[in-house]
SEVEXVEX-297794 format. One record per atom (N, C-alpha, C): residue number from 1; residue in one letter; chain; y, z, x. Coordinates in steps of 0.1 Angstrom, whole numbers. Each point is the difference from the previous one (the first is absolute). Layout:
# residues N
<pt num="NUM" residuo="a" cadena="A" north="Y" up="Z" east="X"/>
...
//
This chain:
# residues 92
<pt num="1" residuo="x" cadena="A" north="-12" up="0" east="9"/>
<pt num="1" residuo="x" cadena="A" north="12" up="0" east="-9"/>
<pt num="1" residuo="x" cadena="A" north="12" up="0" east="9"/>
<pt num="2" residuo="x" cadena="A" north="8" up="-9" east="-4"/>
<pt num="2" residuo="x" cadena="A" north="11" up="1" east="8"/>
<pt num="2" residuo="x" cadena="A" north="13" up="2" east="-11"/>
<pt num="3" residuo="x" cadena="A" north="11" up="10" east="3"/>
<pt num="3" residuo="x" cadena="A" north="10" up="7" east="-5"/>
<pt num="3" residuo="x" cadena="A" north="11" up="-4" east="4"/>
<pt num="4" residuo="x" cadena="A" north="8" up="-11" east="-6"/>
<pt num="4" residuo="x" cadena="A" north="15" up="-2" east="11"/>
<pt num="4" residuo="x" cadena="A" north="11" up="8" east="-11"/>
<pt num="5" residuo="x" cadena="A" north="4" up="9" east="10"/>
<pt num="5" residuo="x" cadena="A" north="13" up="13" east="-6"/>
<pt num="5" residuo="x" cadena="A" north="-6" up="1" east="-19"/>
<pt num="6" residuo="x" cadena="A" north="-11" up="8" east="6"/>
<pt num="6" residuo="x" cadena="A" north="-4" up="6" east="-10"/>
<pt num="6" residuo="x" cadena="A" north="11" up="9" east="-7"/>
<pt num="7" residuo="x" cadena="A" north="2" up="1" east="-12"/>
<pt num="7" residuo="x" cadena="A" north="10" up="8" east="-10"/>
<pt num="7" residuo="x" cadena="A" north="-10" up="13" east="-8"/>
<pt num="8" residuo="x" cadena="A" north="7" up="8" east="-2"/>
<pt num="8" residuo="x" cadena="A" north="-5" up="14" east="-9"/>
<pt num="8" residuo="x" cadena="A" north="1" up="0" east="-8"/>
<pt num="9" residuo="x" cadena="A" north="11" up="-15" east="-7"/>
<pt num="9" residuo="x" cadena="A" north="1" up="2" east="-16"/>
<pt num="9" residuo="x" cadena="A" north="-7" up="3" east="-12"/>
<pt num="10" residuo="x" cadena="A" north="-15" up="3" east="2"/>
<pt num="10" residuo="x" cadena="A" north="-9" up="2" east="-7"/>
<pt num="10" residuo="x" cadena="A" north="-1" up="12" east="-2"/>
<pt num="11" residuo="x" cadena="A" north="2" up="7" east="9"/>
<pt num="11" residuo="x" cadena="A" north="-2" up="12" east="4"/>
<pt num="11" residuo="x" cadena="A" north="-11" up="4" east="3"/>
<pt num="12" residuo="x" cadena="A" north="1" up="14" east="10"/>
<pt num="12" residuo="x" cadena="A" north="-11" up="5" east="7"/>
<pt num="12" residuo="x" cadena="A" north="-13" up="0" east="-3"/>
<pt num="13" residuo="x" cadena="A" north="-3" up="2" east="-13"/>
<pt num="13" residuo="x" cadena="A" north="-13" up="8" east="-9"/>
<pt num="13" residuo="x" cadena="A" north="-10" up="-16" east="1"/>
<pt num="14" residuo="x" cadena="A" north="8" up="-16" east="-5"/>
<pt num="14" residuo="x" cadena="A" north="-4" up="-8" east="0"/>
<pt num="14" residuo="x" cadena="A" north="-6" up="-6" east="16"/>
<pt num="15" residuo="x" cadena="A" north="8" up="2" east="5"/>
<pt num="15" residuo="x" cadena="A" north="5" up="-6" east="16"/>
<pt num="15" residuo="x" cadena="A" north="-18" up="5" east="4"/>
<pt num="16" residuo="x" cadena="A" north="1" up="16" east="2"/>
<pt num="16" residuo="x" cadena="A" north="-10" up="7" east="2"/>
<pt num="16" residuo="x" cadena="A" north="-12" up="-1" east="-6"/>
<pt num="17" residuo="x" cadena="A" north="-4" up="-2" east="-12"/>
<pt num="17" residuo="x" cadena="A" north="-9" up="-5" east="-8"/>
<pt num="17" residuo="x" cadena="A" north="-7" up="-16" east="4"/>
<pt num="18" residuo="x" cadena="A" north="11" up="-7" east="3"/>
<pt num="18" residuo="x" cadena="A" north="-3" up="-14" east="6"/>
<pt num="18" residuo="x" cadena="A" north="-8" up="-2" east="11"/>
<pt num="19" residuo="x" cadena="A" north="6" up="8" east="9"/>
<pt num="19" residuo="x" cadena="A" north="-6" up="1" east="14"/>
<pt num="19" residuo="x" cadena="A" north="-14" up="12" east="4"/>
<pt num="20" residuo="x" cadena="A" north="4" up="8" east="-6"/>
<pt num="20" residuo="x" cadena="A" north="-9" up="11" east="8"/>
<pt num="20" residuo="x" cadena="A" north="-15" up="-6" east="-1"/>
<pt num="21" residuo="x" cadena="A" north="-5" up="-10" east="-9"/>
<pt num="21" residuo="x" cadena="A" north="-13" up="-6" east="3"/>
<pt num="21" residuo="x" cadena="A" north="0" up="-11" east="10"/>
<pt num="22" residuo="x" cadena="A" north="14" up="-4" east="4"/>
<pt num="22" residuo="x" cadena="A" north="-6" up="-10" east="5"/>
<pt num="22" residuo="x" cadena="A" north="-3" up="-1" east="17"/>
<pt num="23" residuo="x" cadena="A" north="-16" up="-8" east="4"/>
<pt num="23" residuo="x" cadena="A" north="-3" up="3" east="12"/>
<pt num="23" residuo="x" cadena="A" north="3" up="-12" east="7"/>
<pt num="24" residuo="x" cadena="A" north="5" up="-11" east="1"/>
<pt num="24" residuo="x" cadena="A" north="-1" up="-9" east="4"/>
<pt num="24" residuo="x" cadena="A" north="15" up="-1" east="10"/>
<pt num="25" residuo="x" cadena="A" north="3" up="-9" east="5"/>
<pt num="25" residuo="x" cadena="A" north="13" up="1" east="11"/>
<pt num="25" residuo="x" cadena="A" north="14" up="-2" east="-10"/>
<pt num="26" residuo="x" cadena="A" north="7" up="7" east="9"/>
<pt num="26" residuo="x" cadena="A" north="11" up="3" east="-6"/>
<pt num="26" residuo="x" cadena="A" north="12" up="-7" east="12"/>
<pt num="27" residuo="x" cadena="A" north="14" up="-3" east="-3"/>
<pt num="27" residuo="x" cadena="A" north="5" up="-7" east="7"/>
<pt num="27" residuo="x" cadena="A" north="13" up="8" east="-7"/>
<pt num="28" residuo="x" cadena="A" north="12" up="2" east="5"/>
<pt num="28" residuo="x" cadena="A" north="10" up="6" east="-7"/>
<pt num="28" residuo="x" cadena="A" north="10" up="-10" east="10"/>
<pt num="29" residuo="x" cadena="A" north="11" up="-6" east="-5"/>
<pt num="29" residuo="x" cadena="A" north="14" up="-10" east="9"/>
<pt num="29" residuo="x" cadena="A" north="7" up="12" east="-6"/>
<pt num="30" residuo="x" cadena="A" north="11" up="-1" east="6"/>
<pt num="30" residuo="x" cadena="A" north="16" up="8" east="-7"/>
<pt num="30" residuo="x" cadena="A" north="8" up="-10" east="13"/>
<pt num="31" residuo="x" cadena="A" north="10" up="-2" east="-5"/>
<pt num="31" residuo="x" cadena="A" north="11" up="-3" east="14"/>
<pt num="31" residuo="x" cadena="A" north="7" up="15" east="-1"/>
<pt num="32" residuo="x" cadena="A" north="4" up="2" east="10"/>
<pt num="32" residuo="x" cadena="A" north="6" up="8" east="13"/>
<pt num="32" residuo="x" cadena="A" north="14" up="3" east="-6"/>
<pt num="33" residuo="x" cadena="A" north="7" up="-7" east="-8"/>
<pt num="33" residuo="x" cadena="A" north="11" up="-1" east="-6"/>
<pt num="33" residuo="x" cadena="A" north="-2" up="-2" east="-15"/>
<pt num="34" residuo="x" cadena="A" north="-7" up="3" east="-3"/>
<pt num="34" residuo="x" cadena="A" north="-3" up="-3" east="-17"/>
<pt num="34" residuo="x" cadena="A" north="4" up="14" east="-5"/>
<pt num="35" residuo="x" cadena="A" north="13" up="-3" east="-10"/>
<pt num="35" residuo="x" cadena="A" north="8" up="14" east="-5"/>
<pt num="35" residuo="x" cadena="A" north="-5" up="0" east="-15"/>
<pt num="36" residuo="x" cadena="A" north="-7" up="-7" east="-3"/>
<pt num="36" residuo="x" cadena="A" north="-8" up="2" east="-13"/>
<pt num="36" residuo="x" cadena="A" north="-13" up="8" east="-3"/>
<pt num="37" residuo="x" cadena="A" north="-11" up="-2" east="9"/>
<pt num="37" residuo="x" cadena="A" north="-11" up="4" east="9"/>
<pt num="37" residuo="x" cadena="A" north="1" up="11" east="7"/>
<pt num="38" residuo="x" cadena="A" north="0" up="-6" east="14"/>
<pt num="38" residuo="x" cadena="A" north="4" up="7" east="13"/>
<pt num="38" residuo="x" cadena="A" north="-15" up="5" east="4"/>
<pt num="39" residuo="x" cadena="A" north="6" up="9" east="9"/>
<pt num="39" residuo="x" cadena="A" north="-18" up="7" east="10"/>
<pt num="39" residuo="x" cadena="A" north="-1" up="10" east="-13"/>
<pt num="40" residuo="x" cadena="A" north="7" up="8" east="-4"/>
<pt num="40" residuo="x" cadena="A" north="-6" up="9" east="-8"/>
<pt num="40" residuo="x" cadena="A" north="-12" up="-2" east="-10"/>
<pt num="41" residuo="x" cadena="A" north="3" up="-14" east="-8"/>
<pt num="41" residuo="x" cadena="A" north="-13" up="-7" east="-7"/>
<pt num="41" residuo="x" cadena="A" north="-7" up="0" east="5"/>
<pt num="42" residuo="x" cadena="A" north="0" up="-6" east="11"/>
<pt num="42" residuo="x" cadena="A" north="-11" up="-5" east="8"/>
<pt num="42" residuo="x" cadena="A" north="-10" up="14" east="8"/>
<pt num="43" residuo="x" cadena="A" north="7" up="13" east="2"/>
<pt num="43" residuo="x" cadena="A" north="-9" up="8" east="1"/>
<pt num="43" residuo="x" cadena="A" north="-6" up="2" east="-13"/>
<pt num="44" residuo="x" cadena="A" north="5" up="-1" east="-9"/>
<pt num="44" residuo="x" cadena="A" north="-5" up="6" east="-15"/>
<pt num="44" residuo="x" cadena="A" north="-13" up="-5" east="-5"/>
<pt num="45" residuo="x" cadena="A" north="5" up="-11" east="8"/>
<pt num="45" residuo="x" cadena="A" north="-16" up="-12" east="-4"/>
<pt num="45" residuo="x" cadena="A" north="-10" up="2" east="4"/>
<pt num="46" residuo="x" cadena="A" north="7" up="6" east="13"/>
<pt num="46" residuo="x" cadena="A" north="-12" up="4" east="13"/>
<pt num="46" residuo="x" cadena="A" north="-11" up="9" east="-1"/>
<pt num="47" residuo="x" cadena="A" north="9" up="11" east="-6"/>
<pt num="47" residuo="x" cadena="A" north="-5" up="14" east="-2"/>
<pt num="47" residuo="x" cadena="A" north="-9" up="-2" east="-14"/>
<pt num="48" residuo="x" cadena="A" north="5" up="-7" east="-13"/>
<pt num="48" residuo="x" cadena="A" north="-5" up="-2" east="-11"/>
<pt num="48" residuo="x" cadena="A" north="-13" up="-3" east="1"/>
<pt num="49" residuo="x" cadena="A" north="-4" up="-9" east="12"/>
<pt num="49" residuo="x" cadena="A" north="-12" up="-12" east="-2"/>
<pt num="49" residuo="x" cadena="A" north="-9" up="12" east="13"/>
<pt num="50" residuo="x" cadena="A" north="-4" up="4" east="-9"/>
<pt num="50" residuo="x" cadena="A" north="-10" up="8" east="13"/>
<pt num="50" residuo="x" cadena="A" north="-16" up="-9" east="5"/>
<pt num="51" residuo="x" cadena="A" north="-8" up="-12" east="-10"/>
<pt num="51" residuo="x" cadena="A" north="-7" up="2" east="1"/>
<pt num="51" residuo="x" cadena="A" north="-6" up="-17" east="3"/>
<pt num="52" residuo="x" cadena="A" north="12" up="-7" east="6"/>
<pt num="52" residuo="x" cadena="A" north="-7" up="-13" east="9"/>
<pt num="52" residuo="x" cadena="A" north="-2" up="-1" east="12"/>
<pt num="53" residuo="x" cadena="A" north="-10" up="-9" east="5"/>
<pt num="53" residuo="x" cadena="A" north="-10" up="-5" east="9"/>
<pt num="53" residuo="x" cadena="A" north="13" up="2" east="13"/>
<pt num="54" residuo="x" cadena="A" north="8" up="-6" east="-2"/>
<pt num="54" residuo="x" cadena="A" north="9" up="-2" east="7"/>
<pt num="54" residuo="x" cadena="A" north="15" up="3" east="-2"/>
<pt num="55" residuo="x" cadena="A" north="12" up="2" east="7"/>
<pt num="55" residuo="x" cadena="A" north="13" up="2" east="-10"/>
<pt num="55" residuo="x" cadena="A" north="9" up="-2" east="12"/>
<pt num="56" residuo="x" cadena="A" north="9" up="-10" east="-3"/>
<pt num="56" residuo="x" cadena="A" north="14" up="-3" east="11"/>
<pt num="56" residuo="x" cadena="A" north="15" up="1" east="-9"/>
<pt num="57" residuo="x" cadena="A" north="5" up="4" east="10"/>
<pt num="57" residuo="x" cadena="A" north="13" up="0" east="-8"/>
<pt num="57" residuo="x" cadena="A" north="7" up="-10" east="8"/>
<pt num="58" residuo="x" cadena="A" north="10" up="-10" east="-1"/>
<pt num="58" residuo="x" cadena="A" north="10" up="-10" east="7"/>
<pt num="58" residuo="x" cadena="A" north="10" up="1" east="-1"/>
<pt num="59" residuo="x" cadena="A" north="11" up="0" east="4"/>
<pt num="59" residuo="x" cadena="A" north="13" up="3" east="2"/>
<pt num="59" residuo="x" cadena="A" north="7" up="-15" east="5"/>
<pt num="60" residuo="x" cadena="A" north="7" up="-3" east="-4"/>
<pt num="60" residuo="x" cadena="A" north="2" up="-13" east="1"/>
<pt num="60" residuo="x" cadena="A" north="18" up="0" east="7"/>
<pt num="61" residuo="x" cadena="A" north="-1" up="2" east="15"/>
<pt num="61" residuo="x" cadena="A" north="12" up="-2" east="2"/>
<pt num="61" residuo="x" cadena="A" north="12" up="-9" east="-5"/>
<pt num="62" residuo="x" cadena="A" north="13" up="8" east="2"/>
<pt num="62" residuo="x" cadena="A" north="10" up="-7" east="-12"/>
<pt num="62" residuo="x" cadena="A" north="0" up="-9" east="-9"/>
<pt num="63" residuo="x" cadena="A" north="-6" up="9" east="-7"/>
<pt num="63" residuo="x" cadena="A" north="-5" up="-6" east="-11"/>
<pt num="63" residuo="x" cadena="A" north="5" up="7" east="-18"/>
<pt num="64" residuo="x" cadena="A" north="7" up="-5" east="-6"/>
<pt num="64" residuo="x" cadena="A" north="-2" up="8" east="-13"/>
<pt num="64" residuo="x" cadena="A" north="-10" up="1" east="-11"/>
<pt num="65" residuo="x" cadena="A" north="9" up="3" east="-10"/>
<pt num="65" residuo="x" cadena="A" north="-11" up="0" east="-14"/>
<pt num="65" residuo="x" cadena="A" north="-3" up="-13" east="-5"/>
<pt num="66" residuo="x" cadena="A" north="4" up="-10" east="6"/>
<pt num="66" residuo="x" cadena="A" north="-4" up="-13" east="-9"/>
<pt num="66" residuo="x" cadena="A" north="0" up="-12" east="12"/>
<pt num="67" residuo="x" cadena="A" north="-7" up="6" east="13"/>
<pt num="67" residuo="x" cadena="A" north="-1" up="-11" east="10"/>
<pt num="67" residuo="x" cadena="A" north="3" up="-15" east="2"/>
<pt num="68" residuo="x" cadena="A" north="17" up="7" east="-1"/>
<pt num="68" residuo="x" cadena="A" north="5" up="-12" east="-2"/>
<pt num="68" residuo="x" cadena="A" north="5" up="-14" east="12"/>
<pt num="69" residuo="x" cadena="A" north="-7" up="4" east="9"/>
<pt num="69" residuo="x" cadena="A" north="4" up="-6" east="14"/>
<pt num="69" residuo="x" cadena="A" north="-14" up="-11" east="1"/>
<pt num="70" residuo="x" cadena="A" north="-1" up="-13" east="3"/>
<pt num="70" residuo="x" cadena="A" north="-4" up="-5" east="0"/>
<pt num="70" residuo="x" cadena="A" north="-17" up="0" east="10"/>
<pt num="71" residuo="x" cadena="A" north="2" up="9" east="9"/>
<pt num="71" residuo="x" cadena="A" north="-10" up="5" east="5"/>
<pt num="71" residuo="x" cadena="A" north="-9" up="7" east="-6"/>
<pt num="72" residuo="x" cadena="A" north="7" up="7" east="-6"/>
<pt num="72" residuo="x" cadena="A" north="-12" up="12" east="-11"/>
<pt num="72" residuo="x" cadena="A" north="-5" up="-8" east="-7"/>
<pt num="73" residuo="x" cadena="A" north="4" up="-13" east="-8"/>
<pt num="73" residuo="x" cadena="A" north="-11" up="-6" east="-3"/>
<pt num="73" residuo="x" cadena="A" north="-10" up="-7" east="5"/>
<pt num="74" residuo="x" cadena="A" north="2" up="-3" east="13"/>
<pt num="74" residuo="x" cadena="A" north="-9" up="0" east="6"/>
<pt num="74" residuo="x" cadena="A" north="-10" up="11" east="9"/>
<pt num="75" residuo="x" cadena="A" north="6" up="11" east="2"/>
<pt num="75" residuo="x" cadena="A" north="-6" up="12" east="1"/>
<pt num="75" residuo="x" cadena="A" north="-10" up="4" east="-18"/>
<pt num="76" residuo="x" cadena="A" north="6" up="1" east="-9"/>
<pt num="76" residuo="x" cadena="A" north="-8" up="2" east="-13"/>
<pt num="76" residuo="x" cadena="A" north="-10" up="-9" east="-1"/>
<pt num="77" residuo="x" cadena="A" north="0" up="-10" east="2"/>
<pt num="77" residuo="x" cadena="A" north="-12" up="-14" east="-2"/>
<pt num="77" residuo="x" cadena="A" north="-11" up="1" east="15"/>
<pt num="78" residuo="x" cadena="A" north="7" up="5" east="10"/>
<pt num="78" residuo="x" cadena="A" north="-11" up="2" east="9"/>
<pt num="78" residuo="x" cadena="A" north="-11" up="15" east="-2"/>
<pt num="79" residuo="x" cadena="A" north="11" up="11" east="-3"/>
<pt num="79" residuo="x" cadena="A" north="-7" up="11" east="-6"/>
<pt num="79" residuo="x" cadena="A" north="-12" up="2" east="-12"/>
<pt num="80" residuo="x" cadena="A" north="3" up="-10" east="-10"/>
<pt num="80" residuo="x" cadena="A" north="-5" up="-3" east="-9"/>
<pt num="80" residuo="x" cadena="A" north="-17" up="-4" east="8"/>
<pt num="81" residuo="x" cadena="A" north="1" up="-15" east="3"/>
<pt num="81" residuo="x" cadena="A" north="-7" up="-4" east="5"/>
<pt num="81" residuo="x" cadena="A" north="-11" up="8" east="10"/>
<pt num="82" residuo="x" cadena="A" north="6" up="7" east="6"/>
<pt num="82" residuo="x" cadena="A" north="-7" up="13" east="11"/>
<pt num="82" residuo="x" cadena="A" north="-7" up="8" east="-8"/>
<pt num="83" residuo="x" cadena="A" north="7" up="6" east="-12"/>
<pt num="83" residuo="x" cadena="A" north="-6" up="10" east="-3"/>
<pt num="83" residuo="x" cadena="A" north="-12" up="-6" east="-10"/>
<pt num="84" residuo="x" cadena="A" north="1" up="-12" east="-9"/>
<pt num="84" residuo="x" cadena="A" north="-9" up="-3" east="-6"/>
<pt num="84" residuo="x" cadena="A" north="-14" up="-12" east="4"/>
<pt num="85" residuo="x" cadena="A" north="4" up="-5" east="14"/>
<pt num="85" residuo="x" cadena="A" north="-10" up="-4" east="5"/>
<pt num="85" residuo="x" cadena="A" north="-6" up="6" east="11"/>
<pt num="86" residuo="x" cadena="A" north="7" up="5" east="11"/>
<pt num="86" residuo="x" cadena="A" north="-4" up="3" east="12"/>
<pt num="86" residuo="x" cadena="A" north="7" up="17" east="-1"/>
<pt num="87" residuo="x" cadena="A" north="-5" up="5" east="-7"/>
<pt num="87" residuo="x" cadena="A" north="2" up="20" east="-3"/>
<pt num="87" residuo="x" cadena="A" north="-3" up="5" east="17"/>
<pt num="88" residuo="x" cadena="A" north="-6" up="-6" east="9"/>
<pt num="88" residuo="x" cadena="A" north="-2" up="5" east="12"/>
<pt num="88" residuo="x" cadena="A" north="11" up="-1" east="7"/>
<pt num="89" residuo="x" cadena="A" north="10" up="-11" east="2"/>
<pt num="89" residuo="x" cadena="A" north="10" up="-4" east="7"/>
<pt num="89" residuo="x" cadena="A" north="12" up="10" east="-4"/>
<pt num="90" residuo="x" cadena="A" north="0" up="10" east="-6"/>
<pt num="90" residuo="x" cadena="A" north="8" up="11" east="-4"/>
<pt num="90" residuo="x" cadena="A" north="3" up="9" east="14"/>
<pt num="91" residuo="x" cadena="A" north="-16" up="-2" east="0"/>
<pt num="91" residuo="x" cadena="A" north="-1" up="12" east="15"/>
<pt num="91" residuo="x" cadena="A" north="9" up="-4" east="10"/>
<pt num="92" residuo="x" cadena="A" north="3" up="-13" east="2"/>
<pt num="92" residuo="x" cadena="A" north="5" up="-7" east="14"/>
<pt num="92" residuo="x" cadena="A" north="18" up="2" east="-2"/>
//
């Protein structure tokens, strides 16, 4: 599963409900600058999801909430690609 600037709008109870079964890899993006998000989500996610195979969080230098710099989309489409074909190349 991959999460880009995952939101709480649902709230906790759902968020937690969602996740806590799942075992499979987990991928969390936020940019570094994202004032909508930010790192604090992104631990929230972290902590939330106690129970997959694998779990990364990304930080996506200068970057905001809506990766608007033409790189990040090519950073999002390469990430994408990594995590749902080649889940091993995470490690590198």
């Amino acid at each position: 599963m991959l999460l880009i600037a995952p939101s709480g709008d649902v709230g906790p109870r759902r968020i937690i409900a969602g996740l806590k079964g799942y075992t499979g890899q987990l991928v969390i993006l936020v940019g570094e600058k994202d004032e909508v998000v930010g790192r604090d989500a992104a631990c929230l996610f972290d902590e939330i999801s106690p129970a997959p195979s694998r779990k990364q969080i990304l930080f996506v230098p200068d970057c905001d909430h809506f990766f608007t710099r033409e790189d990040h989309d090519k950073l999002l489409e390469e990430t994408s690609v990594r995590v749902f074909a080649e889940p091993e190349a995470l490690q590198q």
